[in-house]
Structures are given as structure tokens and as C-alpha cells.
TIMI-224762 format. One record per residue: residue number from 1; x negated, y negated, z negated of N, C-alpha, C in turn. Coordinates in Angstrom, 2 decimals. Atoms other than C-alpha are relative to their C-alpha. Example, Ala and Ser with C-alpha at 12.3 -4.5 7.8 and 13.67 -1.06 7.14 Angstrom:
2
   seq      n_xx      n_yy      n_zz     ca_xx     ca_yy     ca_zz      c_xx      c_yy      c_zz
     1     -0.89      1.19      0.00    -12.30      4.50     -7.80     -0.90     -1.20      0.00
     2      0.82      1.19      0.06    -13.67      1.06     -7.14      0.77     -1.09     -0.73
***
This chain:
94
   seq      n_xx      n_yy      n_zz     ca_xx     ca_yy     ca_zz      c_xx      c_yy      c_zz
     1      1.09     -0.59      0.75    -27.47    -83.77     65.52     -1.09      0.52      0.94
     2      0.48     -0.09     -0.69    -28.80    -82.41     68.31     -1.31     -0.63      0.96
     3      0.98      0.95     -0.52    -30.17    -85.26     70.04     -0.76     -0.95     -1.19
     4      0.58      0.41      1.23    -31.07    -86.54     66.71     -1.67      0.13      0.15
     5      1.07     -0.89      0.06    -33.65    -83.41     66.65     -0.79     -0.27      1.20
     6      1.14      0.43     -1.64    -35.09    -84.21     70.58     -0.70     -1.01     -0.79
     7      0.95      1.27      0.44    -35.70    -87.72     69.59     -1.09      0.08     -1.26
     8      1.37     -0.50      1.25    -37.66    -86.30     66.19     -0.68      0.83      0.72
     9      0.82     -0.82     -0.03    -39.41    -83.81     67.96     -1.08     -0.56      1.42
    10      1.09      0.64     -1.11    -40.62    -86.24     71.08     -0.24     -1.10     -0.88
    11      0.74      0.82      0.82    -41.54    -88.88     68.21     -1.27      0.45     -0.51
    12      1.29     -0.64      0.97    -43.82    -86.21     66.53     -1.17      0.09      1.48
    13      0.61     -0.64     -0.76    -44.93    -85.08     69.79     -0.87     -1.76      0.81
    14      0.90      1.29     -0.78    -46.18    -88.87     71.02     -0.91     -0.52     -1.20
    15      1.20      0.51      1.29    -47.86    -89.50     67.38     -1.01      0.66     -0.25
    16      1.45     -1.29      0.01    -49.71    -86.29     67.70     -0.82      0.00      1.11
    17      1.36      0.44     -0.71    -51.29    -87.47     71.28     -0.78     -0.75     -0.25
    18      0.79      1.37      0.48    -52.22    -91.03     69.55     -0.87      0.53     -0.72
    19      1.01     -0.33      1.27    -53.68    -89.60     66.65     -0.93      1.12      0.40
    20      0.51     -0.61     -0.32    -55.35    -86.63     68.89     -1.56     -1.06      1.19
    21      0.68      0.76     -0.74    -56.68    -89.33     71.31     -0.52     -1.79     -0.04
    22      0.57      0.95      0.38    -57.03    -92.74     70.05     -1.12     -0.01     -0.90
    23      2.53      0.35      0.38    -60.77    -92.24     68.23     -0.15     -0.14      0.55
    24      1.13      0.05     -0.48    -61.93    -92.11     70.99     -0.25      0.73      1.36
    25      0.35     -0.99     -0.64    -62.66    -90.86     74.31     -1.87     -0.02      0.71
    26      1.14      0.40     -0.29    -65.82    -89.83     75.63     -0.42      0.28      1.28
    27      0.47     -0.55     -1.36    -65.60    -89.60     79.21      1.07      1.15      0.60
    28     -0.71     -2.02     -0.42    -63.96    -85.70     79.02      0.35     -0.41     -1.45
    29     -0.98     -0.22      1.30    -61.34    -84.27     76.83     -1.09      0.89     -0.95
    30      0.73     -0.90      1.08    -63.04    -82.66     73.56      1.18      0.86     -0.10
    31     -0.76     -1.70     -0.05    -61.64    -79.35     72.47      1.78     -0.22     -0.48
    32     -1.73      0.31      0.18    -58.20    -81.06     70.81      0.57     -0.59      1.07
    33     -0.41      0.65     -1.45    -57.65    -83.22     73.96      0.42      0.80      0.75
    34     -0.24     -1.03     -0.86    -58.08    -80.46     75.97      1.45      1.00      0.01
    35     -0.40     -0.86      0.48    -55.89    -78.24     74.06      2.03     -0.86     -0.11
    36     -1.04      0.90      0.01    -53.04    -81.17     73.71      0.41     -0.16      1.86
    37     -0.37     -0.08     -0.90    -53.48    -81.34     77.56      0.62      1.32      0.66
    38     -0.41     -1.44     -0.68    -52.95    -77.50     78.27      1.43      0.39     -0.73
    39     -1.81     -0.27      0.03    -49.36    -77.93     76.37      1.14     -0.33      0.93
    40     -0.89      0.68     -0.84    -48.34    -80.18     78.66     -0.02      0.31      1.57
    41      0.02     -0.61     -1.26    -49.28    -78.48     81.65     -0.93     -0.62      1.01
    42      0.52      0.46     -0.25    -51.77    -80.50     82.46     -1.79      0.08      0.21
    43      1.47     -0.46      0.01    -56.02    -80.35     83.51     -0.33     -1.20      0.64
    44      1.10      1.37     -0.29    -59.06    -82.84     83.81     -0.38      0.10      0.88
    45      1.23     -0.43     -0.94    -61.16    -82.96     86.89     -1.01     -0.96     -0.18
    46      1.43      1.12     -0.07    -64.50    -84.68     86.18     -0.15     -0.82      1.37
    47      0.48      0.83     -0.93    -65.53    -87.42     88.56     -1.55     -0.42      0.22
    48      1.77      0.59      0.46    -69.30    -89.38     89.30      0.63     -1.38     -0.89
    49     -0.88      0.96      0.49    -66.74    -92.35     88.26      0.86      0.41     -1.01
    50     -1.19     -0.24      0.62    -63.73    -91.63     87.14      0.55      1.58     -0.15
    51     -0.32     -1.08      0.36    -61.90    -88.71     85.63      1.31     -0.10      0.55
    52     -1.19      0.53     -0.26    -58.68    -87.81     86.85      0.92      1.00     -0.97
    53     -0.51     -0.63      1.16    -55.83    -86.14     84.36      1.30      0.62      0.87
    54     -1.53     -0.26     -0.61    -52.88    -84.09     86.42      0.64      0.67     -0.51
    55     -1.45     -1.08      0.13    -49.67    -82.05     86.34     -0.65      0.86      0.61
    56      0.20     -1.76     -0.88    -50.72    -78.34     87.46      1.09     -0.10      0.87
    57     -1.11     -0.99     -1.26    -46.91    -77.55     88.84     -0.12     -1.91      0.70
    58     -0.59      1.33     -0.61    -46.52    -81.36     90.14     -1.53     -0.82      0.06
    59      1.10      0.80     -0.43    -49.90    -83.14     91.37      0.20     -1.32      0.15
    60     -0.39      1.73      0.18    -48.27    -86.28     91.84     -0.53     -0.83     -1.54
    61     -0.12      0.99      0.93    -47.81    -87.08     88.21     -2.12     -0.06     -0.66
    62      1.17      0.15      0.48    -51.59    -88.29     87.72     -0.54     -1.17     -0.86
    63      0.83      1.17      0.67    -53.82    -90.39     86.06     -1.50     -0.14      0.07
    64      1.14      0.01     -0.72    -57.01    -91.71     86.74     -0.97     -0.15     -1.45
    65      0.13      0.51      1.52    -59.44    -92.04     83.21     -1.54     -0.21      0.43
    66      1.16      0.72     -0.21    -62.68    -93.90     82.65     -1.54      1.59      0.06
    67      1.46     -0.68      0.37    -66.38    -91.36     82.93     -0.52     -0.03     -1.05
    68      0.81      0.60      1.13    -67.51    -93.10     80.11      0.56     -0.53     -1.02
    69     -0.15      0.79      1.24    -66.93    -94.62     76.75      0.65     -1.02      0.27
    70      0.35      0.75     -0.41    -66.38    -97.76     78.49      0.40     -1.13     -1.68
    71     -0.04      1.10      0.59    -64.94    -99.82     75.43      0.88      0.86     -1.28
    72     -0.39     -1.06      1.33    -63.19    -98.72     71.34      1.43      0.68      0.46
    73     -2.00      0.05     -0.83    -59.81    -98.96     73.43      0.16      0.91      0.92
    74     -0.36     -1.37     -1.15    -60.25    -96.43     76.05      0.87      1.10     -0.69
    75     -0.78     -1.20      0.50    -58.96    -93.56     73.63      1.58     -0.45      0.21
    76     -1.38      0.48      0.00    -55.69    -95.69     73.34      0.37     -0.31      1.12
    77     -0.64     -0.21     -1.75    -55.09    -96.38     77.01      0.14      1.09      0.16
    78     -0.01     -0.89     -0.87    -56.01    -92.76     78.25      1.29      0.48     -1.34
    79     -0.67     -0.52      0.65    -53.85    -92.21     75.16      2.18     -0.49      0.51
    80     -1.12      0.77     -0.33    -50.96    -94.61     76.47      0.71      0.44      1.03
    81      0.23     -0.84     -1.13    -51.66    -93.13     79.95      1.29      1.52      0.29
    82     -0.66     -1.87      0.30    -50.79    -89.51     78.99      1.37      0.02     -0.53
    83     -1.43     -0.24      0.79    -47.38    -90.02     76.80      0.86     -0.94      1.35
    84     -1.13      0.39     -1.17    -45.91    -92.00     80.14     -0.39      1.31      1.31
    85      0.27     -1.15     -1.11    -47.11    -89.34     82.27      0.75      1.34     -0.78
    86     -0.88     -0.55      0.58    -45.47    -86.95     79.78      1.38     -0.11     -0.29
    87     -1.22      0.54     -0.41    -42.46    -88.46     80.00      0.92      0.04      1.77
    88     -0.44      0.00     -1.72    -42.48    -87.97     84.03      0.13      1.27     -0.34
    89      0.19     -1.77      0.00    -43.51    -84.25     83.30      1.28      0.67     -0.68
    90     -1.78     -0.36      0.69    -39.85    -84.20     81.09      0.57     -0.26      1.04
    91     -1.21      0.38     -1.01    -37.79    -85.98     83.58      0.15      0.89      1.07
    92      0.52     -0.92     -0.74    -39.27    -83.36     86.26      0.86      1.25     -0.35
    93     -0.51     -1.23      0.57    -38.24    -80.43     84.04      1.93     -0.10     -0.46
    94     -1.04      0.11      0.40    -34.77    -81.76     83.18      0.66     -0.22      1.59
***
């Protein structure tokens, strides 16, 4: 029952980045992005290029994300991005 409840509560928790981040990104996290990133322990640093997305306690686990709009699909990559990088940020903690 137990692990039942994990696996429901990291199902909710990867449908609530999609649906927080697939509209759309625009470069930078908007205020839910943001707010979805500061659960996970995580912060943006703007680029002239690229954005990058890290772990606060662990710098390693990063990600690199587009400046710009570039295409309708970006939200769903940087969205794809983030739930495997959340998945490092578990394995880390366990």
C-alpha cells in the first residue's frame, strides 16, 4: 500500500510539472514555473543564450533551457527536462 501511495503521489507530482509547463515557455519561468521549481529545490539563471535550471544542494544535476520561445514544443522539453532531473534530485535524497 505503501508503495502504491509513492507511485500515486510521483504520478500526480510529474502531471502537475506537464500541465504547469507544457503551454509554454517563454524564455524564464513565470510565477507557477518558478514556484514548481522552488519545491524541488531548484533555481533559473538567465543567460544572453541559454537559460540554465539547477539543484541548489547538488549543482551537478542541471539543465540547460532555450532564452526564447524558440518553437510550441519548448514548454514540453524544458518540461521533459525537469521531471528527469527530478528524478536525479530523488535518487540523491534516497
Amino acid at each position: 500500500v505503501q508503495i502504491s501511495n509513492k507511485i500515486k503521489n510521483y504520478q500526480k507530482e510529474i502531471s502537475n510539472i506537464k500541465k504547469v509547463f507544457d503551454p509554454g515557455w517563454s524564455g524564464k519561468p513565470d510565477s507557477k514555473q518558478s514556484r514548481i521549481l522552488n519545491e524541488y529545490g531548484l533555481s533559473y539563471q538567465h543567460g544572453a543564450k541559454h537559460g540554465q535550471i539547477y539543484s541548489i544542494k547538488n549543482p551537478n544535476i542541471k539543465l540547460i533551457t532555450s532564452s526564447t520561445p524558440s518553437d510550441v514544443n519548448t514548454g514540453k522539453n524544458v518540461a521533459r527536462d525537469l521531471i528527469n532531473a527530478v528524478k536525479k534530485i530523488k535518487q540523491y535524497e534516497n
